[in-house]
N, C-alpha and C positions, 0 to 999 in steps of 0.2 A: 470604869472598867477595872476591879479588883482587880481582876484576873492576870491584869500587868503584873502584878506584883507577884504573884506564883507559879507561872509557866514557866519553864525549862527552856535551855535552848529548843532540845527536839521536841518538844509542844509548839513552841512557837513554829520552827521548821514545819511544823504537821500543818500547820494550819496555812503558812502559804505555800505549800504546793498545791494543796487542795483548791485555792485559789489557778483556776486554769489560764493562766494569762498569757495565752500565745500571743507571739507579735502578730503586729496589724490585728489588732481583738481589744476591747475595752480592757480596763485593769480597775478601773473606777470601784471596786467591790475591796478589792485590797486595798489600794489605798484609804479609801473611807476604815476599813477594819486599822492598820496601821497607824492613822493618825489618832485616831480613838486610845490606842494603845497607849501614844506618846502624847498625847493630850494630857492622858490620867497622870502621868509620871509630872504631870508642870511642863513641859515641853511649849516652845514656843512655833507652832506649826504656820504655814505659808503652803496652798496647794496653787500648783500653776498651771493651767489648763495645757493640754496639746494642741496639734492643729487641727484634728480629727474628736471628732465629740466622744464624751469616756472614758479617753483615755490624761492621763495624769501625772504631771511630777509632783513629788514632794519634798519642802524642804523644811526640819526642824532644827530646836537649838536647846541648848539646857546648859546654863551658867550666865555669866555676864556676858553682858552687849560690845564684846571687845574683838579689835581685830587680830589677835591673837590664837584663837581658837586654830583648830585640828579639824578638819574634813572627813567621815567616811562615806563613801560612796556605793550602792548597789543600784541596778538595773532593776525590774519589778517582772520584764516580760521573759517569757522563754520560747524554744524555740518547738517548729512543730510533733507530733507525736506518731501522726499518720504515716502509716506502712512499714512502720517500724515494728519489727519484734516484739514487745514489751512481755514478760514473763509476771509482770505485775501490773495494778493500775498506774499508771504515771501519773495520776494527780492524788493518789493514797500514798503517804510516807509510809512504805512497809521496812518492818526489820527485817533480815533473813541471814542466815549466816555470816553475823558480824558485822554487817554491811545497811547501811539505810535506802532503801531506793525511792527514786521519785523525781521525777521530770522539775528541774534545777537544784536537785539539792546541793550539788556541785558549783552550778553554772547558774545563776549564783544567789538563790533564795536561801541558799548556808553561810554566806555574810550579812545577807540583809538579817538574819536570824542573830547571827552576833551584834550585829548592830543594834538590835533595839536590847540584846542585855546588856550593850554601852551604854545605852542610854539609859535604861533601867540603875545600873553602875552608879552612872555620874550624877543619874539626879538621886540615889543617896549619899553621894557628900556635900557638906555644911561648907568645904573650903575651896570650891574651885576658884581659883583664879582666873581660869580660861575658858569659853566655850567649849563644847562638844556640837559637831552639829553633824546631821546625817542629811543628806542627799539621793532620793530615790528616783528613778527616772524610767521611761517607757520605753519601748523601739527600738531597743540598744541592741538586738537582734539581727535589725536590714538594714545596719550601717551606721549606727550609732544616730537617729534622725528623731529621734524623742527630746532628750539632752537641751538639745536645742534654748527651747524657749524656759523655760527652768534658768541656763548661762543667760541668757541675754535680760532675764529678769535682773539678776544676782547684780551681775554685773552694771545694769542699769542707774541698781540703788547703792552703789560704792562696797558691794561686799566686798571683803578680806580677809584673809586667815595665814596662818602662819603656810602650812600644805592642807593637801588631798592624798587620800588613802584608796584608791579604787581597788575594789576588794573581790578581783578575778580571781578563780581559782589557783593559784601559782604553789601551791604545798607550801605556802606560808615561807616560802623566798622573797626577798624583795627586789624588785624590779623596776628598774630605770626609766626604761627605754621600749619601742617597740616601733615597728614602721607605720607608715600612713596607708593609705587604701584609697584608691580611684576607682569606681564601676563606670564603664561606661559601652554604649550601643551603636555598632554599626550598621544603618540601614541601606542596604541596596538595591535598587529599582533600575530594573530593566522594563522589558518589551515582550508581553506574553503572544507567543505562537503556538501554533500546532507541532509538535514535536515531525510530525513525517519532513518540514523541512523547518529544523531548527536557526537556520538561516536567517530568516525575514524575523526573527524574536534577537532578543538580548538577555542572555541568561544571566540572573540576579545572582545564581547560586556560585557561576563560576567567577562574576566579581568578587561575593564575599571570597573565595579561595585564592584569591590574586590578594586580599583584604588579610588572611588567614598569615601570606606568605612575608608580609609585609613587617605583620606584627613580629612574626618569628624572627626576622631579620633585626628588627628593635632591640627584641630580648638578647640575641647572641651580642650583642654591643654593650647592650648594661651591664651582662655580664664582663664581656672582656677589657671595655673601657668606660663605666661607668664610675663612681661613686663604690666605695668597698671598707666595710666595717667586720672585721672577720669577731666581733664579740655577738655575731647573729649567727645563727646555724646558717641559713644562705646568706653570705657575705654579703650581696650585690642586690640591686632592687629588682625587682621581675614584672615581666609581661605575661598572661594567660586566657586563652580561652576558654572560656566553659559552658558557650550555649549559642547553637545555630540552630536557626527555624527558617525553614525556605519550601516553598513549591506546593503544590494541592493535587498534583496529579502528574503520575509517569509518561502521560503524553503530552502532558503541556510545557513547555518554553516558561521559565518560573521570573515573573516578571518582581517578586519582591524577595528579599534574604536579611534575616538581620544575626548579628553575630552582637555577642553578648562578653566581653575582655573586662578582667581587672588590671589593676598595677599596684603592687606593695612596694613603698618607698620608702628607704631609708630618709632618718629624721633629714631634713636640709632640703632633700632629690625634691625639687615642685614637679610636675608635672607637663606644665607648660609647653615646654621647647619639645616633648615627644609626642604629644600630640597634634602640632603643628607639623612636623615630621608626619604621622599620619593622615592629617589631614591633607598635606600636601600630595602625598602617595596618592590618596585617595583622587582629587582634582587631577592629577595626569589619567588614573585611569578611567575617570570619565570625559577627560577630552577624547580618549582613543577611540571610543566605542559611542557609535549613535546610539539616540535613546536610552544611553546610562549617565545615572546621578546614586552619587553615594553622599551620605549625611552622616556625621558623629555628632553623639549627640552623652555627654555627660549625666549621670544618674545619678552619683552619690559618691558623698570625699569626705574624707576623715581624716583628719592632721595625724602625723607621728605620736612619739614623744619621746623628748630625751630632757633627761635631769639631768644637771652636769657632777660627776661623778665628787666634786666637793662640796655640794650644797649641802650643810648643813641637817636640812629636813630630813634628807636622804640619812644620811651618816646617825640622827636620831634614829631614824625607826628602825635601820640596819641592828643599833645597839640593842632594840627591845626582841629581836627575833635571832641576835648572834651571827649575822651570817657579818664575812669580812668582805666581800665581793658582790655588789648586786649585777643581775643578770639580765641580760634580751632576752626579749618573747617575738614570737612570730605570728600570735594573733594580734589584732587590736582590740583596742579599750577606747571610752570615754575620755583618758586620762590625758591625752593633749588637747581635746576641747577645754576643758577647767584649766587647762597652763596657759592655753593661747585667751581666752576667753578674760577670765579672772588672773592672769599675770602670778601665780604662784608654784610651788615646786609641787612635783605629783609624782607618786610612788603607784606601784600596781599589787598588793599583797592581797593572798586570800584562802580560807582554808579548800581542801580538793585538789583535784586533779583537773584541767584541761582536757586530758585523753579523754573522761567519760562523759565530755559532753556534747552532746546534741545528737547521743544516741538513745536506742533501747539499752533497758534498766541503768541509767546514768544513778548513782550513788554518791553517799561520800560517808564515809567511816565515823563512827561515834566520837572517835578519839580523835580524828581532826575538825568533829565540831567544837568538841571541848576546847581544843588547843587554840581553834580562832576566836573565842568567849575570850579565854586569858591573853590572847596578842591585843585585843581592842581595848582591854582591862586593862592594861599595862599603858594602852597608851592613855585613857582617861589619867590615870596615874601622873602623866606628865604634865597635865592641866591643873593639879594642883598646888 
């Protein structure tokens, strides 16, 4: 593939957006194009299948076989496009008044675009001393659930490196830390009647709302006596709901309800003991009521992260982007599965903005793609 050798960042950009790689949806088309990429450069590539057929992680390397090397990390999928506004194609990188749009150019096909000019970068020097190696991954969309088998490969075969760079859009600040994430479902079962006497039924819908009252009682305690790190915009961890479905019809007695709760944790907060607390909430109020059973049932977990504010790694990369303070985020990243996983420091740096993503016309400025080119170029830099 010549062609590695003469495309631009926003060439490269252009070509994986055009790649439609919504999660849960194959990516298998990109990656094959990307590894072809970093094949031609000398790159030493490893594809790690998912759990679901098509879909794919990637992992390459360019320099020596040492455990010293530098991590950067992108994501491959984005999220969906449907019923959104779009004033453009979202899978065409259009320019339009100063601005590049295109369904991830933000979020975050505009580091994996920096990323292979790192690579492209490092495999023209003669003197690296250290690895460069990129990491690209599927599903990082519904919870970070791609990742997966990729770390457990790595980790398998004794990988090491000095850090990891997960290159979320943060406007090129660097980033510590960020909470964990719990999704999980409440299902309630009742007793369907005829509503003329709602009696002889057990209504699912008014468990979950006894279910509803429950959690909210959790959250005001996290809040008031939990766990508290005021370097996060919400100091404290939180409980939320964001999704009930119950009942089929206004006269019937709704014998099933499920409620749909996250929880973002501060690094440390497990989980555990709240919802045992729930759970237990839950058993009393199916002893109360005949013919009711409530079930939780867990969906999807995502560790923290936190780097500890003298680790070295961190204090590097802070020097190559000038910042004296790194900062909390409030979304998550991959970035504590590769800590917990592979045992190394991980940082969250990346060109764009957060705000424009996983909307209509999500963008990200020329000049902060240029500016993430020169942040990952700076760190090859260090490798040599």
């Amino acid at each position: 593939m010549t062609e590695a050798h003469d495309l631009s960042a926003r060439d490269i950009l252009a070509r994986l957006v055009a790649f439609p790689t919504v999660c849960r949806t194959e990516n298998a088309e990109l990656i094959d194009w990307v590894e072809m990429f970093l094949l031609s450069l000398g790159a030493r590539c490893r594809r790690v299948p998912g759990e679901q057929a098509g879909r794919f992680n990637l992992f390459a390397s360019i320099g020596p076989d040492s455990p010293d090397g530098i991590v950067l990390s992108a994501h491959s999928d984005v999220v969906p496009v449907e019923g959104q506004p779009w004033t453009t194609d979202p899978f065409v990188l259009t320019p339009r008044d100063g601005k590049l749009y295109g369904r991830g150019s933000s979020d975050m096909k505009g580091f994996l675009a920096c990323m292979l000019m790192a690579a492209r970068y490092a495999a023209g020097q003669t003197n690296l001393r250290a690895p460069l190696h990129l990491a690209i991954s599927h599903d990082e969309e519904i919870g970070c659930v791609g990742v997966h088998t990729l770390l457990r490969d790595l980790a398998a075969n004794g990988f090491r490196a000095k850090g990891c760079v997960i290159g979320e859009p943060t406007g090129l600040r660097v980033v510590s830390g960020h909470k964990g994430k719990l999704a999980a479902q409440i299902t309630c079962h009742g007793l369907a009647a005829h509503s003329a006497n709602p009696s002889r039924g057990c209504n699912a819908i008014l468990l979950a709302a006894d279910m509803v009252k429950v959690i909210e009682s959790l959250q005001e305690e996290l809040k008031n006596t939990g766990a508290q790190d005021e370097s996060y915009e919400v100091p404290f961890s939180t409980m939320q709901i964001g999704l009930i479905r119950g009942g089929v019809a206004l006269n019937i007695v709704p014998d099933l309800c499920e409620v749909q709760f996250e929880m973002r944790l501060l690094p440390g907060v497990v989980a555990g003991p709240w919802l045992d607390r729930l759970r237990q909430e839950a058993d009393h109020l199916g002893a109360e009521r005949p013919h009711a059973r409530i079930e939780i049932e867990t969906l999807n977990t995502y560790p923290g992260l936190h780097t500890p504010d003298d680790a070295p790694f961190l204090h590097a990369i802070m020097q190559l982007t000038g910042d004296n303070t790194p900062l909390r985020i409030g979304f998550g990243t991959e970035g504590g599965l590769f800590s917990e996983y592979l045992d190394m420091p991980v940082v969250v740096c990346g060109p764009g903005s957060i705000d424009r993503a996983h909307k209509a016309d999500e963008f990200i400025l020329p000049e902060e793609l240029e500016a993430g080119v020169q942040f990952v170029e700076r760190i090859v830099d260090t490798l040599v």
